[in-house]
DRENDO-1510 file (C-alpha; in Angstrom, 1 decimal, always signed):
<recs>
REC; n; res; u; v; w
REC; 1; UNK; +99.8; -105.8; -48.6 .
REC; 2; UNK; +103.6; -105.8; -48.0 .
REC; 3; UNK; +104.7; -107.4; -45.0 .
REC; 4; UNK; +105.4; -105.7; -42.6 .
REC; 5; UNK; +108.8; -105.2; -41.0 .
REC; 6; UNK; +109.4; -106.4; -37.3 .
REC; 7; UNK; +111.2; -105.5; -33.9 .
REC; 8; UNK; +114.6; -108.0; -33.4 .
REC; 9; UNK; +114.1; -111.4; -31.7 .
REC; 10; UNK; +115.5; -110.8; -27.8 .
REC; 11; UNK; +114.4; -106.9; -27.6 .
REC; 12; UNK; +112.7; -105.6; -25.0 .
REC; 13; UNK; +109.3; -103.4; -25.2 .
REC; 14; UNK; +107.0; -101.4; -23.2 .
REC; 15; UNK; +103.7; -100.5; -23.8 .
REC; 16; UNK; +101.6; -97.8; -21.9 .
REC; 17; UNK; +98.3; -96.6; -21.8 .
REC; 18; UNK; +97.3; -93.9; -20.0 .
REC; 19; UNK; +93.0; -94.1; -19.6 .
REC; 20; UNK; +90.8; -92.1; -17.9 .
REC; 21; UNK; +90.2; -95.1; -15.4 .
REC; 22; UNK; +93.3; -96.8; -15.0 .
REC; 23; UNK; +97.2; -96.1; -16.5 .
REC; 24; UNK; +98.5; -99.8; -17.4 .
REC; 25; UNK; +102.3; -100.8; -18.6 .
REC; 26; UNK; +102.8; -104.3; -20.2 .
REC; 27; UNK; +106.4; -105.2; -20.6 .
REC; 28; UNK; +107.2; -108.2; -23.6 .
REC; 29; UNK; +109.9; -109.4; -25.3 .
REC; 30; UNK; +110.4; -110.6; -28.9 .
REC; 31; UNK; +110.5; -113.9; -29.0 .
REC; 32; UNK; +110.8; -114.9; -32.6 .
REC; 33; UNK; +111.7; -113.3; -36.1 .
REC; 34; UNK; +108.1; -113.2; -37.0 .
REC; 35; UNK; +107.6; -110.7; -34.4 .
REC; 36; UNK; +105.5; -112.5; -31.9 .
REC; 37; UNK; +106.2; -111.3; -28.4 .
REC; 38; UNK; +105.2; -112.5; -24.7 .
REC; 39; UNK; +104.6; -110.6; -22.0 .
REC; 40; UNK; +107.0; -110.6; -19.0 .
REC; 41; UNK; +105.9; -107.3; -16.6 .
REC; 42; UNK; +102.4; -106.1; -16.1 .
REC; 43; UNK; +101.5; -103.4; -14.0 .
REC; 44; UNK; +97.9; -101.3; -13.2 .
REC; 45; UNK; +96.9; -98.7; -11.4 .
REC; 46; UNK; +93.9; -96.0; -11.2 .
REC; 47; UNK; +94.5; -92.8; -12.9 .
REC; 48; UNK; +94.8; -89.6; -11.7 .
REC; 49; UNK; +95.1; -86.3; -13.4 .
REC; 50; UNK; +93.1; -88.0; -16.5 .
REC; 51; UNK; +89.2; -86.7; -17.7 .
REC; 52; UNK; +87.6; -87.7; -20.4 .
REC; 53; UNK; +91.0; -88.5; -22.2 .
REC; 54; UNK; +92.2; -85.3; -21.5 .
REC; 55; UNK; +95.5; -84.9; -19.1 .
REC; 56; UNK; +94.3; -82.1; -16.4 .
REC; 57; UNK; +97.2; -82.3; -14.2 .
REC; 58; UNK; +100.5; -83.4; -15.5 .
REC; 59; UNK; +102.1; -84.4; -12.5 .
REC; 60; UNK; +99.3; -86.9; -11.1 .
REC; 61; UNK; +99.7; -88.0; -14.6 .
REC; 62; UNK; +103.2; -88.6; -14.6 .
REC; 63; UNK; +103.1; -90.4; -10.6 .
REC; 64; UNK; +100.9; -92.7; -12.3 .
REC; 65; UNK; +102.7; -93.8; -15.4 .
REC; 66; UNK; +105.7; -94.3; -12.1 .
REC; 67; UNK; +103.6; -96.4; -10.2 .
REC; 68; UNK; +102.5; -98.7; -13.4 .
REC; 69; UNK; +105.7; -99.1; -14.6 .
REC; 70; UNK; +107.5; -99.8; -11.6 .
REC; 71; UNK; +104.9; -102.5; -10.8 .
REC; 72; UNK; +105.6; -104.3; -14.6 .
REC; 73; UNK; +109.7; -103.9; -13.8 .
REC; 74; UNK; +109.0; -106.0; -10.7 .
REC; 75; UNK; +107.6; -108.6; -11.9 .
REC; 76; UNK; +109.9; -108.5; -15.2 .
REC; 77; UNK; +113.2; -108.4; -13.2 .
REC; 78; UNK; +114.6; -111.9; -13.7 .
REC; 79; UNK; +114.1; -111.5; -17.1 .
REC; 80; UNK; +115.5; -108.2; -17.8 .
REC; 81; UNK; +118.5; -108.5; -15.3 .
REC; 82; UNK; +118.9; -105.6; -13.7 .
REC; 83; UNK; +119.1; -103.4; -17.0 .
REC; 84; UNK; +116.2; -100.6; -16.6 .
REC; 85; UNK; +113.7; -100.0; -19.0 .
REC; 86; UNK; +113.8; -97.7; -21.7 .
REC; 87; UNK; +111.7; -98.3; -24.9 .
REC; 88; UNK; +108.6; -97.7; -24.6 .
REC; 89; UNK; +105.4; -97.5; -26.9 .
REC; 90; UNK; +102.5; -95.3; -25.7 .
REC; 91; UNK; +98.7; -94.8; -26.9 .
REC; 92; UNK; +97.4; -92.0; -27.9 .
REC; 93; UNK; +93.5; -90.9; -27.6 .
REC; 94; UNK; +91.5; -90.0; -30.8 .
REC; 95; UNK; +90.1; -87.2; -29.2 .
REC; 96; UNK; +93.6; -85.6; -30.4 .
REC; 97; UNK; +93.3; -87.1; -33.7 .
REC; 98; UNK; +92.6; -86.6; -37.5 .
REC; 99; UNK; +92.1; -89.3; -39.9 .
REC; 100; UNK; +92.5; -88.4; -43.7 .
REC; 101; UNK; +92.5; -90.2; -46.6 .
REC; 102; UNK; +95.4; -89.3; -49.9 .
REC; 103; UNK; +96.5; -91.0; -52.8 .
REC; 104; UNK; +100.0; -90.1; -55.2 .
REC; 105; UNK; +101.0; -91.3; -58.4 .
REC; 106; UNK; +104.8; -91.5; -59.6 .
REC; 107; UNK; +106.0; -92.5; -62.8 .
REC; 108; UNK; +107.8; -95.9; -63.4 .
REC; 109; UNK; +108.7; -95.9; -66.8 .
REC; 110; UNK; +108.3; -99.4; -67.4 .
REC; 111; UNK; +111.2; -100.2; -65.1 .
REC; 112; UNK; +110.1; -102.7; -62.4 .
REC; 113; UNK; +108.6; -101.3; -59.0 .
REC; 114; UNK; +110.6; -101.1; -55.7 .
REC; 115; UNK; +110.3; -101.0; -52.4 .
REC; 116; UNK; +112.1; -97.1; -52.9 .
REC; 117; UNK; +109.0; -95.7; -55.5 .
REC; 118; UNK; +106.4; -96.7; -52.7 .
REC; 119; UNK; +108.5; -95.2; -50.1 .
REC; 120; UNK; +108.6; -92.2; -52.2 .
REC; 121; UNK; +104.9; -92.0; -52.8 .
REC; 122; UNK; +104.3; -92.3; -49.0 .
REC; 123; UNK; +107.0; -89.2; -48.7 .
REC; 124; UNK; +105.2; -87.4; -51.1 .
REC; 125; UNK; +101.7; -87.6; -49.5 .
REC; 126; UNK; +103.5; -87.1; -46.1 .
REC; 127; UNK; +104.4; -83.6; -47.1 .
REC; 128; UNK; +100.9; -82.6; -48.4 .
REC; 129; UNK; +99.8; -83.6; -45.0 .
REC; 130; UNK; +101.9; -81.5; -43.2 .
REC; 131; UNK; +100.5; -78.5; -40.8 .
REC; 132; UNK; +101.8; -76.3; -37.9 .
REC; 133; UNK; +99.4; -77.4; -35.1 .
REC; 134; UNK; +100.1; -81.2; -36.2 .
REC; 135; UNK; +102.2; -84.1; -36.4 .
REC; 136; UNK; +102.0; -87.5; -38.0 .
REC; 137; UNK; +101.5; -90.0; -36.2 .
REC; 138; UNK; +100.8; -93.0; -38.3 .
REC; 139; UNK; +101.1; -93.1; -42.1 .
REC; 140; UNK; +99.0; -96.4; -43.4 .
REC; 141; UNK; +99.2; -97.2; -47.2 .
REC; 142; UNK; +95.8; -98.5; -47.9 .
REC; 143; UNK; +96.0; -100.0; -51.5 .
REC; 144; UNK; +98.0; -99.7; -55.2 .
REC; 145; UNK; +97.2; -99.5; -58.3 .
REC; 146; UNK; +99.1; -100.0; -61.6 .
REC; 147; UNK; +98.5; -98.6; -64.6 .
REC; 148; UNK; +95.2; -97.9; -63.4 .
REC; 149; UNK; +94.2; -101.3; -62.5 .
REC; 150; UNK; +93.5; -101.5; -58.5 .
REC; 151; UNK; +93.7; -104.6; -55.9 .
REC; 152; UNK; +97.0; -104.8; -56.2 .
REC; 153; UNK; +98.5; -106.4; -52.3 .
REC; 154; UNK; +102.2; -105.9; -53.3 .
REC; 155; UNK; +103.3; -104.0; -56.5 .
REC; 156; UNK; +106.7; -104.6; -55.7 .
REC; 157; UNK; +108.4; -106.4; -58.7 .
REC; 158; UNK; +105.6; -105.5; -61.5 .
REC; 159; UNK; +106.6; -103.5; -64.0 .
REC; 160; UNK; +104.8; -100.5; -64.8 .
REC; 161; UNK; +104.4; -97.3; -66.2 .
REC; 162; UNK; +103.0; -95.6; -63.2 .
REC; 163; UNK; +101.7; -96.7; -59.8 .
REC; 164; UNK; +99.1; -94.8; -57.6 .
REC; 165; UNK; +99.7; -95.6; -53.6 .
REC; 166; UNK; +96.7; -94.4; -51.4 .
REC; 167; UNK; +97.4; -94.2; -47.7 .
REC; 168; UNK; +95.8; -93.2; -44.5 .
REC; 169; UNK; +97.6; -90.5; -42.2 .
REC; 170; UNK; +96.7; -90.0; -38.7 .
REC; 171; UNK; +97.9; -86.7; -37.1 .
REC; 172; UNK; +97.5; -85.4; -33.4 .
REC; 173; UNK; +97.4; -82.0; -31.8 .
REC; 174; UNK; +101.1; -81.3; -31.0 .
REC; 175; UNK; +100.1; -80.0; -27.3 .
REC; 176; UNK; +98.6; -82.8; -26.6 .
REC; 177; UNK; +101.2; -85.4; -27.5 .
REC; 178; UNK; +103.6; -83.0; -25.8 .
REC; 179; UNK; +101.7; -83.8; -22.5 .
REC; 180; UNK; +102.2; -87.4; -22.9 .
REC; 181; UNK; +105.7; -87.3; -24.3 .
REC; 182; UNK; +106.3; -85.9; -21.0 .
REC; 183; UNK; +104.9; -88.2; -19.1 .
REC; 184; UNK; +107.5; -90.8; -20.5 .
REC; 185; UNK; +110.3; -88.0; -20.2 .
REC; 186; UNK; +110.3; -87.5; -16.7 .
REC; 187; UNK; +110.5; -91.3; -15.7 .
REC; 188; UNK; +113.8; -91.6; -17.8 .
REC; 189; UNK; +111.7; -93.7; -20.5 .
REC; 190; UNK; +112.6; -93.4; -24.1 .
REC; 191; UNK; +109.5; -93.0; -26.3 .
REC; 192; UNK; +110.3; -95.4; -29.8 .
REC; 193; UNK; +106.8; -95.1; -31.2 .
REC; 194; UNK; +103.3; -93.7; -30.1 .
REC; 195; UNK; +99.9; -95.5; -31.7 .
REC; 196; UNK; +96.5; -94.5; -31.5 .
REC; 197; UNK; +93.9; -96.3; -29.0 .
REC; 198; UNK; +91.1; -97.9; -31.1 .
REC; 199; UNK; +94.3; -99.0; -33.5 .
REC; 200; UNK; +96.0; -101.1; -30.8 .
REC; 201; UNK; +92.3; -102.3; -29.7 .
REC; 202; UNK; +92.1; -103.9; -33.1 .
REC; 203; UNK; +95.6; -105.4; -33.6 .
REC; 204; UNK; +95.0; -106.8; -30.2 .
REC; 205; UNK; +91.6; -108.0; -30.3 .
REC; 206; UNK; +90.7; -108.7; -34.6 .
REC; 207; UNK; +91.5; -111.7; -36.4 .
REC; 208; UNK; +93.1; -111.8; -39.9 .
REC; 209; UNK; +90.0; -112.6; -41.2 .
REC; 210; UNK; +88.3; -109.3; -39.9 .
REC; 211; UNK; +90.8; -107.2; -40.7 .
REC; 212; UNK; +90.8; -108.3; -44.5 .
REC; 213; UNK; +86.4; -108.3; -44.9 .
REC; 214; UNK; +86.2; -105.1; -42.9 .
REC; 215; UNK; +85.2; -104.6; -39.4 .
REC; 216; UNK; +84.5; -102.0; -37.1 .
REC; 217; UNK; +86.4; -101.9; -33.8 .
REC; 218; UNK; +84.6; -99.9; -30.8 .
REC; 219; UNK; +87.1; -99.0; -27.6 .
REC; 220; UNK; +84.7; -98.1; -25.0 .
REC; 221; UNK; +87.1; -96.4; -21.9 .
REC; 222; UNK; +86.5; -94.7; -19.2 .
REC; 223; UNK; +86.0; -91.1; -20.7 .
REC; 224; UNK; +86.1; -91.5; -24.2 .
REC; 225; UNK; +84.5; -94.0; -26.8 .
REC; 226; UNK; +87.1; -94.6; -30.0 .
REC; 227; UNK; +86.9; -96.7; -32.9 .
REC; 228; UNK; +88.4; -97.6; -35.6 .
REC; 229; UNK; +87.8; -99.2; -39.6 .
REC; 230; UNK; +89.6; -102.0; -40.5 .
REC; 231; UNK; +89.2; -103.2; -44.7 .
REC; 232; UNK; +91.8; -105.3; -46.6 .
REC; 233; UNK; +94.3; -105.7; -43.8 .
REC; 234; UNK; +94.6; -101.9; -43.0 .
REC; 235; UNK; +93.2; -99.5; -41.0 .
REC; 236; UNK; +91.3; -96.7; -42.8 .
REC; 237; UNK; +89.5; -94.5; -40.5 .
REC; 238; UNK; +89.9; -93.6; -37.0 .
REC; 239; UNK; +87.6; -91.5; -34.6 .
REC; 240; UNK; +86.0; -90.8; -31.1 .
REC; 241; UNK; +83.4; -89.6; -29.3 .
REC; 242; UNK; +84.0; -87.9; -26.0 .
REC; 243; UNK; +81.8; -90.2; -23.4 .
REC; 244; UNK; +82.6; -93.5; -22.5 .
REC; 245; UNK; +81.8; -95.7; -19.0 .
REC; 246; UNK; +82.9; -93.1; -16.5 .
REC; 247; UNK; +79.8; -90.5; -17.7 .
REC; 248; UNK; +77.4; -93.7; -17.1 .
REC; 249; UNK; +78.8; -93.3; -13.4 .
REC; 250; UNK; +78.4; -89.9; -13.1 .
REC; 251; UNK; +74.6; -90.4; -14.2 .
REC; 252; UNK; +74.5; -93.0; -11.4 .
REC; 253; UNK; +76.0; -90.8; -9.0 .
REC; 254; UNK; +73.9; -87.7; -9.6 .
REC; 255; UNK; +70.0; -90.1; -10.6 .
REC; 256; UNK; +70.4; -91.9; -7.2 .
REC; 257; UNK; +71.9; -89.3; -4.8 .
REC; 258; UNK; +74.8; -91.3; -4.5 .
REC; 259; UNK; +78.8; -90.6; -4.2 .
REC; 260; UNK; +81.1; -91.9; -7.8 .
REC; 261; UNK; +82.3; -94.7; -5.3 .
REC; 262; UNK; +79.0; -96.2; -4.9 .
REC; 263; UNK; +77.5; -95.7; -7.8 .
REC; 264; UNK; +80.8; -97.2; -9.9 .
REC; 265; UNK; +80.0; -99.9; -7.6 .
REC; 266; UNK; +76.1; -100.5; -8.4 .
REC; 267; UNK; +76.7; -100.0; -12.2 .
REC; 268; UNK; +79.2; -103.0; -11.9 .
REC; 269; UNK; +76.8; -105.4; -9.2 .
REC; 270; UNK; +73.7; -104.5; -11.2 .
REC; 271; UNK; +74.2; -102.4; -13.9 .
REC; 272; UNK; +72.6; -103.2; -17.3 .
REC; 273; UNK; +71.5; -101.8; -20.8 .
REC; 274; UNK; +68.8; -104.1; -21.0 .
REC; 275; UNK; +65.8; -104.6; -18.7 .
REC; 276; UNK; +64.0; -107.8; -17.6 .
REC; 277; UNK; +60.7; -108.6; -15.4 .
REC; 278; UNK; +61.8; -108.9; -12.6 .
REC; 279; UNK; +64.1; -105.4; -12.7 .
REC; 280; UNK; +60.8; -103.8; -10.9 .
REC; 281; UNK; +60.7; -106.0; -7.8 .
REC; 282; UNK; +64.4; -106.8; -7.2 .
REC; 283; UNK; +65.1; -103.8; -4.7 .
REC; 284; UNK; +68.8; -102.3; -4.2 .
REC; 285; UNK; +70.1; -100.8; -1.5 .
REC; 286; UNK; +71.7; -97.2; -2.4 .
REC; 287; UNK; +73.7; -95.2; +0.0 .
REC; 288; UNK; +72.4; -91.9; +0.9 .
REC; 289; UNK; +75.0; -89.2; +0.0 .
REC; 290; UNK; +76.9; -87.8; +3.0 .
REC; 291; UNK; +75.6; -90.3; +4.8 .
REC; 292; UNK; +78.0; -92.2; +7.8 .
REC; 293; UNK; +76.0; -95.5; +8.4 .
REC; 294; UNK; +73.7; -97.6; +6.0 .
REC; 295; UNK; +71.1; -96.8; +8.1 .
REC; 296; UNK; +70.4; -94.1; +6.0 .
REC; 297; UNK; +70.2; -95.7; +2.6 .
REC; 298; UNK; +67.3; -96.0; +0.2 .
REC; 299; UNK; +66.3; -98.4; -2.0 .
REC; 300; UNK; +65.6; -98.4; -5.6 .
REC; 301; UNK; +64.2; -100.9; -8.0 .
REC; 302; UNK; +66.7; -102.1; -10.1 .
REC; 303; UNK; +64.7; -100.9; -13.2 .
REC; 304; UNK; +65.8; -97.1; -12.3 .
REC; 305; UNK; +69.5; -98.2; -12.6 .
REC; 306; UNK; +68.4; -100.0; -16.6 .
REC; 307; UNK; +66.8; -96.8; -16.9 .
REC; 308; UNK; +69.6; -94.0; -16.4 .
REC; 309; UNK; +72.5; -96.5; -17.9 .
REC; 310; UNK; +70.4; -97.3; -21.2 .
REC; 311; UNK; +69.8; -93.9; -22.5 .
REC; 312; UNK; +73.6; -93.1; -21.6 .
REC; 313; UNK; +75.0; -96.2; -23.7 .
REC; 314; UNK; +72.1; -95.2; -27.0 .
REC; 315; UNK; +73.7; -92.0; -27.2 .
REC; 316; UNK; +77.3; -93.6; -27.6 .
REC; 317; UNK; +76.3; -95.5; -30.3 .
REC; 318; UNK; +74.3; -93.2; -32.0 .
REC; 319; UNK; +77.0; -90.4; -31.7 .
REC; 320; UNK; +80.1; -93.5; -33.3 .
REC; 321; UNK; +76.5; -94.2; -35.9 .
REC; 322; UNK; +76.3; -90.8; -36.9 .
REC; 323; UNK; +80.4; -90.5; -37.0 .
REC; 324; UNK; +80.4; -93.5; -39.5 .
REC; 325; UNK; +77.6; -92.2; -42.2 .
REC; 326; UNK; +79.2; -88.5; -42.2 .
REC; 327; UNK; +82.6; -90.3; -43.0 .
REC; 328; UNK; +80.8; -92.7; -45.2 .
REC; 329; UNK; +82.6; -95.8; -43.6 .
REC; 330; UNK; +79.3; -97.8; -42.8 .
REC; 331; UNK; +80.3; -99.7; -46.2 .
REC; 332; UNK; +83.6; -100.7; -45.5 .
REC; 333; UNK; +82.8; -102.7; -41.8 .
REC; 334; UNK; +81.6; -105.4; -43.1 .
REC; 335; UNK; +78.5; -105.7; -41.2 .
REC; 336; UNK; +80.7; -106.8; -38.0 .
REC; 337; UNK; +81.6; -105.0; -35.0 .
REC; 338; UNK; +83.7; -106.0; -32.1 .
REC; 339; UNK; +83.9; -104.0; -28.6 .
REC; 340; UNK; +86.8; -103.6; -26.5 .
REC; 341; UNK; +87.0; -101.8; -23.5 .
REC; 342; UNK; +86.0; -101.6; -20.3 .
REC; 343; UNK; +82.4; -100.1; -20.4 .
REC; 344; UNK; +82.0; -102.8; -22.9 .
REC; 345; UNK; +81.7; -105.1; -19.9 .
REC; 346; UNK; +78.6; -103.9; -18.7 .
REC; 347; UNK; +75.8; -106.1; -19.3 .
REC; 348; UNK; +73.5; -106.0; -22.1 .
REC; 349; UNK; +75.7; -103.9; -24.0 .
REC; 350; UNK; +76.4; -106.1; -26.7 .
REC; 351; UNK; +72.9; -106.8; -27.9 .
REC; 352; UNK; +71.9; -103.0; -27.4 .
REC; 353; UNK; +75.2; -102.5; -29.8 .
REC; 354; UNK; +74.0; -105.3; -32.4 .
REC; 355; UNK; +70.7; -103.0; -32.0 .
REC; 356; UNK; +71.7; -99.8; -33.1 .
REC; 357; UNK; +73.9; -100.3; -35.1 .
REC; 358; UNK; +72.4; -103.3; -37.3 .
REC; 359; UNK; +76.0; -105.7; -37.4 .
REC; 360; UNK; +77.2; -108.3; -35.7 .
REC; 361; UNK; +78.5; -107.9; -32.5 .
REC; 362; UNK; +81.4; -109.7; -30.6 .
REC; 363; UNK; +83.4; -108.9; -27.2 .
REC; 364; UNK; +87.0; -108.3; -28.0 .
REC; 365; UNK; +89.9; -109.7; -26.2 .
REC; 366; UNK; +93.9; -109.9; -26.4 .
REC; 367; UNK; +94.6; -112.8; -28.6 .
REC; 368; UNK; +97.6; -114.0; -30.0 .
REC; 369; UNK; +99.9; -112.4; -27.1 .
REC; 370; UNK; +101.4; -114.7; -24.9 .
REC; 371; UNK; +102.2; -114.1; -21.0 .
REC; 372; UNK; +98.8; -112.6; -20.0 .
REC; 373; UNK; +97.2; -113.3; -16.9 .
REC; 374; UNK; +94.1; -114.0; -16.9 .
REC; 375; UNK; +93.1; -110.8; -14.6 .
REC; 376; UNK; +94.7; -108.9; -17.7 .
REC; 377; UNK; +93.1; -110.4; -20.8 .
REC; 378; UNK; +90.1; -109.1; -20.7 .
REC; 379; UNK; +88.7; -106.4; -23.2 .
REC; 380; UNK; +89.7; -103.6; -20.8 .
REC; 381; UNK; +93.3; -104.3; -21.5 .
REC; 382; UNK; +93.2; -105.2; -25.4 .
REC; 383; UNK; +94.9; -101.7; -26.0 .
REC; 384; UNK; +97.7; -102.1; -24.3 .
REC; 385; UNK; +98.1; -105.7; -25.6 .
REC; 386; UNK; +97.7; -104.2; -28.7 .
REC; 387; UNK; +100.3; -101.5; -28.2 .
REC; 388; UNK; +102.9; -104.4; -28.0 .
REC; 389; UNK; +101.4; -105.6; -31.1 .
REC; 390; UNK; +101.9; -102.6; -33.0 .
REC; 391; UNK; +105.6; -102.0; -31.6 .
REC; 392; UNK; +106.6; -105.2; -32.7 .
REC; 393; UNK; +104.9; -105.6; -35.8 .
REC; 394; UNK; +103.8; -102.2; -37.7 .
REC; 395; UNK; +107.3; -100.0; -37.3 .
REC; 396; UNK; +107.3; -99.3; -40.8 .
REC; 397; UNK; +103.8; -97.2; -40.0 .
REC; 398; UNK; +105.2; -94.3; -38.3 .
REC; 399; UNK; +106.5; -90.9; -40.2 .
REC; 400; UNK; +109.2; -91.5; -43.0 .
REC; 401; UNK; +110.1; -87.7; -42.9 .
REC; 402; UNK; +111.9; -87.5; -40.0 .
REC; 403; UNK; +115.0; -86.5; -41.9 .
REC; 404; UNK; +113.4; -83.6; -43.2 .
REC; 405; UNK; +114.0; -79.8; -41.6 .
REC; 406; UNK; +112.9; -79.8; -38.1 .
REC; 407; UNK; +110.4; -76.9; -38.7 .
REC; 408; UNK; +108.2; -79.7; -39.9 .
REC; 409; UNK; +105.6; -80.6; -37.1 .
REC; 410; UNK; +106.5; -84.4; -37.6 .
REC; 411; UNK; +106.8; -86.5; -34.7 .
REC; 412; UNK; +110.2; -87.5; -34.7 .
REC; 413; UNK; +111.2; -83.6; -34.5 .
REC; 414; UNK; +108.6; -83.7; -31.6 .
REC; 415; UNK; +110.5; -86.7; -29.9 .
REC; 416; UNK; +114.1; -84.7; -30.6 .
REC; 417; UNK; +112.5; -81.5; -28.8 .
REC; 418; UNK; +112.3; -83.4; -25.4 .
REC; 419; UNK; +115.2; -85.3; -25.8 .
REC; 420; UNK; +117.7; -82.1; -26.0 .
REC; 421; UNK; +115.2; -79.8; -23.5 .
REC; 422; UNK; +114.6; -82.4; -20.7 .
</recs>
């Protein structure tokens, strides 16, 4: 593919991701012309207003994007200087999403391709794509042909008499990305890009390798499962279910008599997809609900916590499982599958994914992203690792139409809305 384009050595960029568990804000700057950044600012903090992706209350919401960021300036403040942040990059969930496949052809005429025709192919497909409840947000080309002969990485210098550019356009519901536009708005931050979740997961957490033989990326959050299909260095397909970690609480919570608190708690101490021998004599200690004093709590084997957690985590992967085949993206993964996440944490998770999904299964974490502490390089924060990724590296992704009438729903248009009402 054609490399990519990449965010000036020295800049300064945030990334935030706004989870049904916790809102996080990495801060990094560039530190070479290849586009490799390191992080100088990290900030975390549980979020409120948030369920099952979904922002319920906009101003808890925004109080926790404050706290996160504030937390990340701290600890970035002999770097940046005193000069406050503004550009930022922020995730959005799938559950707001479409993913759709197009291809265009334009004539060449025997003249030699440019970098112009591909731009105008991607233009062309941009404005098929367009509809009133929708803007772009990403805009992938996929693969070229020319003259009718495809695998062709970069057609830029052949000479042909036609080329055909396929792409893959992401879109999201415009009230929903006007939620968390606002979010940045009202904390003075400048939004320069916005990425989907289980797209950052992969630039975070995939090496080249995977990304060019095809892999499937799984984001397991708090409320909401995404993933994402990586083939030949692109990403093709992007989707979510609407469960993730936080409903295998609630399960908890309600199976044991227990309050979330506790029952977060026991899923994390002894939680497990998988059960052993011994999970029917090893006997836990649950607190009754309502109760003051662990006087009053009853014990469970540990084989009733395997049992309400297992059937939870089956139907995730069966609902991503059935998502793949209707989308008929099972051939393109590669047989491998790597899980980012939080929920993906939980044990036994991995071989009950290898399972039921028949691929190879790997825990995903941040790599190539320097400046992580080790608290924050775990597969719970490969998104927002990945956001950085994405700002810094995959620019050339977002909408080319932004020049275009502003009737268009296009994401740009969105972004000059807020700046001129707010």
């Amino acid at each position: 593919m054609i490399k990519h384009k990449v965010r000036a050595k020295g800049s300064v960029i945030a990334s935030i991701d706004i989870g049904s568990g916790k809102t996080v804000c990495f801060i990094a700057q560039v530190v070479d012309n290849e586009g490799g950044a390191e992080v100088i600012g990290i900030g975390h903090v549980a979020s409120k207003g948030v369920k099952s992706g979904t922002i319920i209350d906009l101003k808890e919401t925004e109080q926790s994007v404050k706290k996160a960021v504030h937390a990340a300036e701290t600890m970035a403040a002999k770097v940046m200087k005193g000069y406050p942040l503004r550009d930022v990059v922020m995730s959005i969930p799938s559950t707001y999403t479409t993913s759709t496949r197009a291809s265009a052809s334009i004539k060449i005429l025997g003249h030699e391709i440019s970098e112009t025709d591909i731009q105008t192919a991607l233009l062309r497909l941009e404005e098929d794509e367009q509809d009133e409840s929708h803007a772009i947000i990403h805009s992938i080309p996929t693969g070229y042909s020319v003259d009718g002969h495809g695998g062709v990485e970069n057609p830029v210098g052949m000479h042909a008499d036609s080329m055909k550019v396929a792409m893959h356009c992401v879109k999201a519901e415009i009230g929903a990305l006007r939620n968390v536009l606002s979010c940045a708005e009202k904390n003075h931050l400048e939004v320069d890009c916005l990425c989907i979740a289980p797209y950052a997961a992969g630039l975070a957490a995939l090496v080249q390798d995977e990304k060019e033989m095809g892999c499937l990326v799984i984001d397991m959050g708090a409320g909401v499962t995404s993933y994402a299909v990586f083939y030949q260095g692109a990403m093709i397909h992007a989707g979510a279910v609407p469960v993730g970690g936080m409903h295998v609480t609630n399960d908890l919570a309600a199976g044991l008599n227990t309050a979330f608190s506790d029952a977060e708690r026991l899923k994390v101490l002894y939680g497990s997809c998988a059960g052993s021998l011994s999970d029917a004599n090893e006997v836990i200690d649950v607190p009754t609900l309502g109760e003051d004093s662990n006087i009053h709590d009853h014990q469970v084997p540990r084989a009733t916590l395997v049992n309400i957690i297992r059937p939870r985590m089956e139907e995730i992967f069966e609902l991503i499982r059935g998502d793949i085949d209707i989308h008929h993206m099972d051939g393109f993964t590669g047989g491998r599958v790597v899980l980012t996440g939080g929920a993906c944490q939980l044990a036994g998770v991995r071989d009950l994914a290898a399972a039921m999904l028949n691929k190879q299964v790997r825990i995903g974490k941040p790599i190539a992203l320097a400046g992580l502490a080790e608290s924050t390089s775990g597969p719970e924060f490969a998104k927002t690792a990945g956001l950085i990724h994405y700002a810094c590296e995959r620019m050339d992704e977002q909408p080319r139409l932004e020049d275009v009438g502003s009737d268009l729903p296009l994401f740009p248009q969105i972004l000059k809305w807020f700046r001129e009402n707010w």
